[in-house]
C-alpha positions as CSV (number, residue, x, y, z in Angstrom):
1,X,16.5,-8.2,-41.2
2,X,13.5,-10.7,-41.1
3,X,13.9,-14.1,-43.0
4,X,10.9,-15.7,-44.9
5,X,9.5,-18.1,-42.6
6,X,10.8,-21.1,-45.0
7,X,14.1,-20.0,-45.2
8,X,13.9,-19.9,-41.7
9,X,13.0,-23.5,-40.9
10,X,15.8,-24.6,-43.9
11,X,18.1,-23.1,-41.7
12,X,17.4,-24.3,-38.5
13,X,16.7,-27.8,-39.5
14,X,20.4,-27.8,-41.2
15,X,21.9,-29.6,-38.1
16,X,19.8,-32.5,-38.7
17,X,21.4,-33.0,-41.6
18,X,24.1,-34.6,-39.5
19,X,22.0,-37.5,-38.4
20,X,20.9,-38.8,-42.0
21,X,22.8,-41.1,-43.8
22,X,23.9,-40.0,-47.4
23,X,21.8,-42.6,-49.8
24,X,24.3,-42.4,-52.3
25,X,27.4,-43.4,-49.6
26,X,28.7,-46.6,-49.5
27,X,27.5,-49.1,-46.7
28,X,29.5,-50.1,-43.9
29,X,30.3,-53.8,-43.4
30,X,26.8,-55.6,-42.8
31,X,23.2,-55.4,-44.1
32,X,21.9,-52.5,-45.8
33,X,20.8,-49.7,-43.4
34,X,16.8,-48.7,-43.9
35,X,15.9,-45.1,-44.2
36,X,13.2,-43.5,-42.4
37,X,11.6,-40.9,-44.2
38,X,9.3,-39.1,-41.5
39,X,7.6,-37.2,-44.0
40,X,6.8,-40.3,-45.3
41,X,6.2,-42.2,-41.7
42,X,6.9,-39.8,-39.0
43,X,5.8,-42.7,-36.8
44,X,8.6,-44.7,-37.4
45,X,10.7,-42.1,-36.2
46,X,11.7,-42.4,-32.1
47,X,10.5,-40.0,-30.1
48,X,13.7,-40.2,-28.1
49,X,15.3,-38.8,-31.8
50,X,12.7,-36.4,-32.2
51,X,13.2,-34.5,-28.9
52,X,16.9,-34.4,-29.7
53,X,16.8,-32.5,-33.0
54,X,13.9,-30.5,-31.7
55,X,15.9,-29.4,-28.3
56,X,19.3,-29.1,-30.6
57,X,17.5,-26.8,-33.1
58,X,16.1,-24.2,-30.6
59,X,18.9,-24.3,-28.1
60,X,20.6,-21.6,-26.9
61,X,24.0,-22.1,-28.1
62,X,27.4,-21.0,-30.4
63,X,26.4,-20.3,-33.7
64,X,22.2,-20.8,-32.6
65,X,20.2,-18.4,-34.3
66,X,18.5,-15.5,-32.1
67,X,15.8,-15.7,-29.5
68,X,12.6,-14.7,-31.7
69,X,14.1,-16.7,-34.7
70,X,13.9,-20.2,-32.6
71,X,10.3,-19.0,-31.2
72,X,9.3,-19.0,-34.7
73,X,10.7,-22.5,-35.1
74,X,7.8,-23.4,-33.1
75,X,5.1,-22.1,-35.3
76,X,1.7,-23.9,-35.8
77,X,2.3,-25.5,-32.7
78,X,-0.4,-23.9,-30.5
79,X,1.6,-22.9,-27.7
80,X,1.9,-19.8,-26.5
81,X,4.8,-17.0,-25.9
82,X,5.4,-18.3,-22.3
83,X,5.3,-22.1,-23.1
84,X,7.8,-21.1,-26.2
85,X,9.9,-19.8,-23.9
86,X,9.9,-22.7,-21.5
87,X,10.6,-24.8,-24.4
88,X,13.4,-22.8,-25.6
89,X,15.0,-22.7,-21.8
90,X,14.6,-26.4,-21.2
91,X,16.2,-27.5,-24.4
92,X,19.5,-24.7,-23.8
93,X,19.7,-25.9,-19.9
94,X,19.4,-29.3,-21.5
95,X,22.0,-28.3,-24.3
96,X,24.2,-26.5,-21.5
97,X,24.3,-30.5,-19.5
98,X,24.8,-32.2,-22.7
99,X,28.1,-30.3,-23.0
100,X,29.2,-30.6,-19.4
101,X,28.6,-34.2,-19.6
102,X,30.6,-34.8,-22.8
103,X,33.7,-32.9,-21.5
104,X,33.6,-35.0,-18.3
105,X,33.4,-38.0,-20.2
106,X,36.0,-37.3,-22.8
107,X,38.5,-36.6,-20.3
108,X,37.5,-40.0,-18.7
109,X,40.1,-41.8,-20.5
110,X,37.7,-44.8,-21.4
111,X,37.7,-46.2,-24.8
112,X,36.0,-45.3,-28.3
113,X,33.6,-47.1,-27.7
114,X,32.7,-47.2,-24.2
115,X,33.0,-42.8,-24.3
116,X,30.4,-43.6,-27.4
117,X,28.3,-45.5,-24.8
118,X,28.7,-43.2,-22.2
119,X,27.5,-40.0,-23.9
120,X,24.5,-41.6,-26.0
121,X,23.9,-42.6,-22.3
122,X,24.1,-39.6,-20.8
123,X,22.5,-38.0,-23.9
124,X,19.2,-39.6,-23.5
125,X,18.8,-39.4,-19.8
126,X,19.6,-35.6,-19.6
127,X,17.0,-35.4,-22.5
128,X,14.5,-38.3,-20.7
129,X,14.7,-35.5,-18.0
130,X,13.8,-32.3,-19.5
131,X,11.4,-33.9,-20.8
132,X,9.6,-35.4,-18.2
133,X,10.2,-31.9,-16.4
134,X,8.2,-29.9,-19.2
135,X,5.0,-32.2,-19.7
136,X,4.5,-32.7,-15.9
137,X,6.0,-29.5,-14.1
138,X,6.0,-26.6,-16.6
139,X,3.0,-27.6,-19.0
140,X,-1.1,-27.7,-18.1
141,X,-2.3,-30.6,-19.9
142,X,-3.7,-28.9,-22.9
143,X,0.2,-27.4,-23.3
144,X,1.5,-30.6,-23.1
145,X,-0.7,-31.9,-25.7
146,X,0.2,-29.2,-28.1
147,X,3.9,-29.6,-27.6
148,X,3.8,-33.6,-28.2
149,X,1.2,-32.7,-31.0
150,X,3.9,-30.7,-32.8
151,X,7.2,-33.1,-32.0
152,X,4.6,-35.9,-33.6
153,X,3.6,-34.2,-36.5
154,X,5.9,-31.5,-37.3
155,X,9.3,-32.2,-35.7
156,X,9.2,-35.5,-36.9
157,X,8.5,-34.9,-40.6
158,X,11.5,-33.4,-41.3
159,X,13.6,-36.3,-39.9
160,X,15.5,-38.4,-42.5
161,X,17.2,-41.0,-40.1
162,X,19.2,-44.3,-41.2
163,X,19.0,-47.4,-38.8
């Protein structure tokens, strides 16, 4: 069964979801958080944050939709088949050393907050990596272009992030 593209991208984006602070909750202790709206100003939004939802969106992992459903994800990007695919690969191997790292970590006995540390840490480096791999080892310029392109315009306006 096919699903119309927009229902498609509704589902996949879901997970972000996670990383967008409910308007209506309560604050914590402290000044008021600001939302970004990157519909409204994608470049306010981090590219750091960016990559993450894009690579956690088409990984391969539990739950992850199929193959050619996460290809589609990358719609009106340019790129083609084979650079999909790399895409898709590089955020699932990323995914794949996201997950080791967290286990190693949480069986590190550390504190709350130093584990917290630890794996935004490791989180960003094992992303910094992938993707430093794909624009200079596994993309021509012109395919790196598309694919920063896309995370700029596209990824990016459908983040809703609270700082």
């Amino acid at each position: 069964m096919r699903l119309p593209y927009a229902i498609l991208c509704a589902l996949l984006a879901a997970p972000w979801a996670c990383y967008a602070q409910r308007q209506d909750q309560p604050a914590s202790a402290g000044p008021p958080r600001q939302v970004i709206d990157g519909s409204v100003s994608p470049e306010s939004i981090p590219d750091n944050i960016a990559w993450i939802m894009l690579f956690h969106v088409l990984a391969d992992r539990p739950g992850a939709p199929d193959h050619e459903s996460r290809s589609l994800f990358l719609n009106g990007s340019g790129l083609s088949d084979v650079e999909r695919n790399r895409v898709i690969f590089a955020a699932s191997d990323a995914a794949e050393r996201i997950r080791a790292m967290e286990k190693e970590v949480k069986k590190s006995g550390r504190s709350m907050d130093e584990m917290t540390l630890a794996l935004r840490g490791g989180r960003d480096a094992i992303v910094s990596e992938t993707v430093t791999d794909l624009l200079t080892r596994q993309f021509d310029y012109d395919g790196g272009e598309k694919l920063l392109r896309y995370l700029r315009t596209g990824v990016k306006q459908g983040i809703r992030m609270s700082r």
